[in-house]
C-alpha positions as CSV (number, residue, x, y, z in Angstrom):
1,X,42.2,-37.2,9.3
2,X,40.2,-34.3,8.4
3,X,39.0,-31.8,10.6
4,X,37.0,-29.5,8.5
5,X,33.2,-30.7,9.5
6,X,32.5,-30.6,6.2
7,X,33.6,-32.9,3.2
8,X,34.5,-31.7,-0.4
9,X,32.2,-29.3,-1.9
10,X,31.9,-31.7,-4.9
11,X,31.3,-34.7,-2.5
12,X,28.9,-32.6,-0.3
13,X,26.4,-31.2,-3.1
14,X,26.6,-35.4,-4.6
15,X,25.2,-35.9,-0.8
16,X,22.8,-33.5,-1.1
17,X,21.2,-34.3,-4.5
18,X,21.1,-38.0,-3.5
19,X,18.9,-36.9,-0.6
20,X,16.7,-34.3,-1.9
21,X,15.9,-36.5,-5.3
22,X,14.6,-39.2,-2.3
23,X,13.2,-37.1,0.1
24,X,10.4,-35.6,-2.8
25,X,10.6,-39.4,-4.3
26,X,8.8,-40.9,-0.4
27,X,7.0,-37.6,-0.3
28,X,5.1,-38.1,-3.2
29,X,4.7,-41.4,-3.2
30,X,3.1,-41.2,0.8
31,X,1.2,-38.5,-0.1
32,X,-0.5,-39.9,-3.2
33,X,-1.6,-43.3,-1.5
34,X,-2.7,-41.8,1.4
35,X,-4.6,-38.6,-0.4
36,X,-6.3,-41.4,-2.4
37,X,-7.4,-43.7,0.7
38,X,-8.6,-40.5,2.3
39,X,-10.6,-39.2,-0.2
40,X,-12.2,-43.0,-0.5
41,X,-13.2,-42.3,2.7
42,X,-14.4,-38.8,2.1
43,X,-15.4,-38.7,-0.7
44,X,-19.2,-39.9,0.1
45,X,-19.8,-37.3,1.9
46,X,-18.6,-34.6,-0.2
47,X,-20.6,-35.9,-3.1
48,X,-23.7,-36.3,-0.5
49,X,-24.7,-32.7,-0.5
50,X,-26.7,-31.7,-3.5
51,X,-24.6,-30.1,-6.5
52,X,-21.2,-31.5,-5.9
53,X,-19.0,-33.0,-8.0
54,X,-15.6,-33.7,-9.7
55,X,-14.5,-29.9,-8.5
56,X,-15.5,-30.2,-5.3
57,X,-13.4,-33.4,-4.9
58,X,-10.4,-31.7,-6.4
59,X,-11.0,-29.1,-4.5
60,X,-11.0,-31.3,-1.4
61,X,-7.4,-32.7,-2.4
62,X,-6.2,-28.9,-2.4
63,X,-6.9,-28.5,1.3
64,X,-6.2,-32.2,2.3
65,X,-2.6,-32.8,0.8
66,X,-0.9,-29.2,2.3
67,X,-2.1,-31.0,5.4
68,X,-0.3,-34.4,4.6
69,X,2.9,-33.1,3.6
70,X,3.0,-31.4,6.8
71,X,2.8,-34.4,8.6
72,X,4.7,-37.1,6.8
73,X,7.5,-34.9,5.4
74,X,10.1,-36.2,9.1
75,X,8.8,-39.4,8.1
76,X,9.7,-39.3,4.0
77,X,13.3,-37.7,5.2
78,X,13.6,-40.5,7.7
79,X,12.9,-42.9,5.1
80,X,15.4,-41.4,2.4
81,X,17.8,-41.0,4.9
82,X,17.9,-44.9,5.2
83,X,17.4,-45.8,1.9
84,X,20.1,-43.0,0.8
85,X,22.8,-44.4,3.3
86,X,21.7,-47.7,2.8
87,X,22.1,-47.5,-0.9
88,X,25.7,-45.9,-0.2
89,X,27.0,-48.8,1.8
90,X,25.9,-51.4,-0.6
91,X,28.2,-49.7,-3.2
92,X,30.8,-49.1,-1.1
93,X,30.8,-45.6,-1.1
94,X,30.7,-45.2,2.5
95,X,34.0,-47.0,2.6
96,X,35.8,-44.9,0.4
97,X,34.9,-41.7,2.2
98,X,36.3,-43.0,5.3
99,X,39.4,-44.8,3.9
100,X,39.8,-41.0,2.4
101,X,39.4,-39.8,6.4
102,X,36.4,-38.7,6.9
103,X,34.7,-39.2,10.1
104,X,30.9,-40.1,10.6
105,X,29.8,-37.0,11.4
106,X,31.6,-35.9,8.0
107,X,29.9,-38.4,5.8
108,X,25.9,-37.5,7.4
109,X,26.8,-33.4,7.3
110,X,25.5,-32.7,3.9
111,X,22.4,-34.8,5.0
112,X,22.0,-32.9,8.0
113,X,22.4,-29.6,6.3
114,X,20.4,-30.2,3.6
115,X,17.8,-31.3,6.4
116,X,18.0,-28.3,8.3
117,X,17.4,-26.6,5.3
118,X,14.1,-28.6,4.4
119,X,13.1,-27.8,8.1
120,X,13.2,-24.3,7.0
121,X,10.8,-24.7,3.8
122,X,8.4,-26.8,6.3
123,X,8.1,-24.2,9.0
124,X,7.4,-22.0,6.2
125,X,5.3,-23.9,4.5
126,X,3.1,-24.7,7.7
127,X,2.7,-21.3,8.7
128,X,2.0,-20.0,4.7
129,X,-0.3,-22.6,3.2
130,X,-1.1,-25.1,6.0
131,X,-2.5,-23.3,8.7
132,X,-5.2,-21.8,6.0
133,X,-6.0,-24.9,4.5
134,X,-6.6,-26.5,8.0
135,X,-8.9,-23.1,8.5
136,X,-10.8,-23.7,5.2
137,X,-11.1,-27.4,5.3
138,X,-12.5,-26.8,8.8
139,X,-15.1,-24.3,7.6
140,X,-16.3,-26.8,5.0
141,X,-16.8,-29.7,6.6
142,X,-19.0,-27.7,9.6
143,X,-21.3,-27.2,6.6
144,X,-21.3,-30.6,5.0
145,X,-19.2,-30.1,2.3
146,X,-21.9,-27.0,1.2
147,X,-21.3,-24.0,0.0
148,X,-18.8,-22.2,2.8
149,X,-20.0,-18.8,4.1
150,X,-18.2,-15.7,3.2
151,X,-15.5,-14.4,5.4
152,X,-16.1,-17.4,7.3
153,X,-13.6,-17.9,10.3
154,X,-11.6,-20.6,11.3
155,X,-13.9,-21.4,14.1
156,X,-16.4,-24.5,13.1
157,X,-18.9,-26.3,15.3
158,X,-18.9,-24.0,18.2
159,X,-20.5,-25.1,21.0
160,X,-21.4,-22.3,23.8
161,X,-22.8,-22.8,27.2
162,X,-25.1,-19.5,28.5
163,X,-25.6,-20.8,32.5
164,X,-27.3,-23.9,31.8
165,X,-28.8,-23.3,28.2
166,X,-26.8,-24.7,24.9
167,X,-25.6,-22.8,21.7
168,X,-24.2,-24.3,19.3
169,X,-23.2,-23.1,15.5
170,X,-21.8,-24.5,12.6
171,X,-19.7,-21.7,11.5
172,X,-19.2,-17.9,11.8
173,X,-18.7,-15.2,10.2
174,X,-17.7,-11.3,10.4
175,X,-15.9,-10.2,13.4
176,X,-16.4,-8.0,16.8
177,X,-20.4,-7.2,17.3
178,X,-20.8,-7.4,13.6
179,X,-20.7,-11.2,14.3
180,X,-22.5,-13.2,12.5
181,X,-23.5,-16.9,13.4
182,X,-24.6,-19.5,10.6
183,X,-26.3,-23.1,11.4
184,X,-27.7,-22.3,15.1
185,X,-29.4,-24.3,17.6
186,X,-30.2,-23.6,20.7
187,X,-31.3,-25.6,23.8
188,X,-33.2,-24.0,26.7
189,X,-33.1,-26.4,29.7
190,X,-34.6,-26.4,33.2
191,X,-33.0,-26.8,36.6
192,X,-32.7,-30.4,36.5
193,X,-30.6,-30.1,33.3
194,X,-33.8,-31.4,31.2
195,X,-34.0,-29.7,27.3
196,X,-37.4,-28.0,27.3
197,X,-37.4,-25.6,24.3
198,X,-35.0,-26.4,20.9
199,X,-34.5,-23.7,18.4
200,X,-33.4,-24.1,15.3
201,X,-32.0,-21.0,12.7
202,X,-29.8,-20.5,9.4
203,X,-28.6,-17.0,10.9
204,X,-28.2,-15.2,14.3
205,X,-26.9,-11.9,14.6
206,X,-25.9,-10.1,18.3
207,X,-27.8,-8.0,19.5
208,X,-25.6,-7.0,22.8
209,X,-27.3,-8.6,24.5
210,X,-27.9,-12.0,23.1
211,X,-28.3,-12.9,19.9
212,X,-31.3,-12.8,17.4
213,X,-32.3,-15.7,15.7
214,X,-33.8,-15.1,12.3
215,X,-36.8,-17.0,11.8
216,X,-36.4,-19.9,13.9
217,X,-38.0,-23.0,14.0
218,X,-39.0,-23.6,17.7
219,X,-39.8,-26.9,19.1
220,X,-41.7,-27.6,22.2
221,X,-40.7,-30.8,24.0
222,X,-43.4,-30.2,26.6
223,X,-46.4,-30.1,24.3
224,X,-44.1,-32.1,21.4
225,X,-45.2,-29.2,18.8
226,X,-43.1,-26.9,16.6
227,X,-44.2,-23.5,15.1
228,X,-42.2,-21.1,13.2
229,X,-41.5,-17.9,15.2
230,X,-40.4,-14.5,13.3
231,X,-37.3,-14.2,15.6
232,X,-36.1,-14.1,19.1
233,X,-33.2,-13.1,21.4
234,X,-31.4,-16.2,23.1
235,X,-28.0,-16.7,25.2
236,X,-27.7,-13.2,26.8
237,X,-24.5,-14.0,28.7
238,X,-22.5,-15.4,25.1
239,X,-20.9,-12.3,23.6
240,X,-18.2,-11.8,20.6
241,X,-15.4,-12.3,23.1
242,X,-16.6,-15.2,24.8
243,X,-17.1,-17.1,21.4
244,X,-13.5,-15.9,20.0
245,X,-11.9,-17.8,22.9
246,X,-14.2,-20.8,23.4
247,X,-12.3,-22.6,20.6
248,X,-9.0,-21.8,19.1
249,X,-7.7,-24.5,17.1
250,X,-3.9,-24.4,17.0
251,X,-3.5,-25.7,13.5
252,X,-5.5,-23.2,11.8
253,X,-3.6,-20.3,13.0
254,X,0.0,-19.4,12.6
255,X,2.8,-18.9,15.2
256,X,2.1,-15.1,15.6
257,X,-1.6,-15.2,15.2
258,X,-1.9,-18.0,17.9
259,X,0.1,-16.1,20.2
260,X,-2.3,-13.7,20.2
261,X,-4.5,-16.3,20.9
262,X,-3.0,-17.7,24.0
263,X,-2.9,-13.9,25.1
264,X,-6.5,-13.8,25.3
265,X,-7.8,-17.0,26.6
266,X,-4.7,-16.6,29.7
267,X,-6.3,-12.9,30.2
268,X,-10.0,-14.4,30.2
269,X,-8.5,-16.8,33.2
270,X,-8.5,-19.8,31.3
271,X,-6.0,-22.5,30.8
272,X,-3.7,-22.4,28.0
273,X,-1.6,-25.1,28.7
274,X,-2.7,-27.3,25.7
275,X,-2.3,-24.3,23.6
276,X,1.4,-23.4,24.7
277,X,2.4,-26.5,24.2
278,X,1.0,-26.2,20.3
279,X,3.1,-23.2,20.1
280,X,6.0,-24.7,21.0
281,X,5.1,-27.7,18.6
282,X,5.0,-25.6,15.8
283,X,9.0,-25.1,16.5
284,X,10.1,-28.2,16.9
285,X,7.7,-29.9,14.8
286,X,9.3,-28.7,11.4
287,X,13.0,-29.5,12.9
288,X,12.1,-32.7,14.0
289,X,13.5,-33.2,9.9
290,X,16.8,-32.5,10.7
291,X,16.9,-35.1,13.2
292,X,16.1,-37.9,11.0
293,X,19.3,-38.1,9.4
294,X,20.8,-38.7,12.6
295,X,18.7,-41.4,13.8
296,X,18.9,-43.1,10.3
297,X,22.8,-42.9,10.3
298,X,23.4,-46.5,11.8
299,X,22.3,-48.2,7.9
300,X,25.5,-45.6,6.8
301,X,28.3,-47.7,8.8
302,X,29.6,-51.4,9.0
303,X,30.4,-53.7,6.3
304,X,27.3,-54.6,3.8
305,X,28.4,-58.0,2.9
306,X,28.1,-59.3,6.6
307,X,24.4,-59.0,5.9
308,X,23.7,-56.8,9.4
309,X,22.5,-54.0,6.0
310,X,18.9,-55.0,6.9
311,X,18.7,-54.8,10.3
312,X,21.3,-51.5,10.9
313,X,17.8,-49.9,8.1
314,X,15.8,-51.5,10.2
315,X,17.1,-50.3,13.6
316,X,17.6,-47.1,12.5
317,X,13.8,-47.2,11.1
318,X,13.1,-48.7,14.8
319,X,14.7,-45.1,15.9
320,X,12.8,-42.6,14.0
321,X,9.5,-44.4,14.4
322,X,10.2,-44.7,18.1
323,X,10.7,-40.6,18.4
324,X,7.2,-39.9,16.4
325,X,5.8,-41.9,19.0
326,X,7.3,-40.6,22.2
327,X,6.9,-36.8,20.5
328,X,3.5,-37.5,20.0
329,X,3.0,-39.0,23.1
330,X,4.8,-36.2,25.0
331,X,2.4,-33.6,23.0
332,X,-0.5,-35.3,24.8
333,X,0.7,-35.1,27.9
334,X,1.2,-31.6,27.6
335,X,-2.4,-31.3,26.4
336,X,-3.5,-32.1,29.9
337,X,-1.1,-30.5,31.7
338,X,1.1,-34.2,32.9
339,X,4.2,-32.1,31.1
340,X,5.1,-28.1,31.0
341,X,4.5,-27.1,27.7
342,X,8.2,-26.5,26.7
343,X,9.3,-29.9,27.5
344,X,6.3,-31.2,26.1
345,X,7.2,-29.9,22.8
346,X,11.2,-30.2,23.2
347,X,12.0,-33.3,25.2
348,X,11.5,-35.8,22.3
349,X,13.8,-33.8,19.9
350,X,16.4,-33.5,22.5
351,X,16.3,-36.8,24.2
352,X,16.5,-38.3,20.5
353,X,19.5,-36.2,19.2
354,X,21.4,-37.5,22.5
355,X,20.1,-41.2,21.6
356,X,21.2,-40.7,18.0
357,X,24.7,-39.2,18.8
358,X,25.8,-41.3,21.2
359,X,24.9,-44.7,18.8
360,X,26.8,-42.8,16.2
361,X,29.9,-42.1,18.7
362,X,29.9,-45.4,20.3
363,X,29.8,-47.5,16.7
364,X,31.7,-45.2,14.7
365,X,33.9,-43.0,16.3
């Protein structure tokens, strides 16, 4: 019996390339039938604003599929992992490696390793390329798939309460009084909560205080008229720092950045318990990969011709499937607070590693 937790190095990098070559084989393949039933279902829309076209698709599938390989790379390693092991038992490899005396844990280590690694790349990846395509993609769609604002933000469809009067923008742009919002309306309402006044503007600027609308269209509910006005000043009590923490979306910011984040909104008074859990999500979302080969380990062991093949896959399918669920179930209980934010974020991936190594232990070792 060996007791190096490693195999051979030329049996370890065999491992490895078997893996990898399936990992980006499901990748792809996920990402390209479900990149193509998206943009069937988007792709109406794009095309409904006046001047798009082929490019603008295209340019659609550059934002969308950074954001689908984000989310269905733990599921294309899951899947490799069972295919990979399955594929290893039906040819018997699996037995020779332990009738040479290796353990289990010997046999998934290059797996685990090489998923580790790919954790790595898709924490990186997330934090490079994601989070701006999530920020961009966001910034288009609040203009209808128009022509996006320069310097736009990440913010999108903001919508602003000023006491008991409504502002609400499509996008922004610039940053501290220099702020710039783009698409606004803005509802003036009465005691009893009824709209009386609606105005309507491409631009408003601040003003400190409030924030000039340039040439607004204003609509009377009252009188049921509208007249075009050359500006005015609305929403007094909304300022630049208000608006920068009234909506900060987790995906379109990376780890550092939304740290920063959380740091403002908790000094503002507000909670950030949604937030902290995203933070802690953005760990342990990208290492939720190098779990997978765990929990797909049971279609590695027990003999293939006794045809229990299909249903060790399909249990350890059962496994990974069942820990996407609970992890995004935990996630949402963070979100309203039913979970602290750390075990929110951590209890899946630890409760599934514990799951995953005991099966292993009490079947194979």
């Amino acid at each position: 019996m060996s007791f190096e937790f490693f195999p051979s190095r030329t049996l370890t990098i065999y491992l490895a390339r078997l893996f990898v070559t399936r990992i980006l084989a499901v990748l792809v393949m996920l990402v390209l039938v479900l990149q193509v039933l998206d943009l069937l279902g988007e792709s109406g829309d794009i095309l409904a604003h006046p001047g798009n076209g082929q490019m603008q698709l295209l340019y659609y599938v550059t934002l969308r599929a950074p954001q689908l390989v984000a989310r269905f790379l733990p599921y294309s390693v899951l899947l490799a992992t069972i295919i990979t092991l399955a594929t290893l038992n039906q040819n018997s490899e699996v037995i020779s490696m332990k009738a040479s005396g290796l353990s289990a844990h010997q046999v998934l280590a290059p797996l685990i390793l090489t998923a580790l690694v790919i954790s790595g790349i898709s924490f990186a990846f997330n934090e490079r390329v994601v989070t701006r395509a999530t920020a961009q993609l966001a910034a288009w769609e609040a203009v209808d798939y128009g022509p996006i604002p320069k310097a736009t933000g990440p913010k999108a469809n903001l919508y602003l309460a000023d006491g008991k009067d409504l502002l609400l923008a499509q996008s922004l742009t610039g940053e501290g009084n220099a702020l710039t919002l783009n698409g606004v309306t803005f509802y003036r309402r009465d005691a009893n909560d009824m709209i009386v006044e609606q105005l309507r503007a491409d631009r408003a600027t601040f003003r400190n205080p409030g924030w000039q609308m340039e040439r607004p269209v204003r609509f009377d509910v009252a009188g049921t008229t509208t007249t075009r006005l050359a500006s005015a000043t609305v929403a007094p009590g909304i300022t630049p720092a208000k608006i920068y923490i009234s909506k900060v979306d987790a995906d379109a910011q990376d780890i550092v950045t939304l740290a920063g984040s959380i740091q403002a909104v908790h000094e503002a008074g507000r909670r950030t318990t949604d937030l902290d859990a995203a933070w802690w999500h953005k760990l342990s979302g990208p290492l939720s990969s190098a779990l997978m080969p765990l929990l797909g380990a049971v279609a590695a062991f027990g003999l293939a011709r006794s045809g229990a093949l299909l249903i060790r896959a399909v249990i350890g399918m059962a496994l990974g499937f069942a820990y996407f669920v609970f992890d995004n179930a935990a996630l949402a209980m963070g979100n309203f607070g039913g979970y602290p934010p750390f075990i929110a974020a951590w209890a899946p991936f630890l409760l599934f590693a514990l799951i995953g190594e005991t099966v292993l232990i009490r079947t194979e070792e």
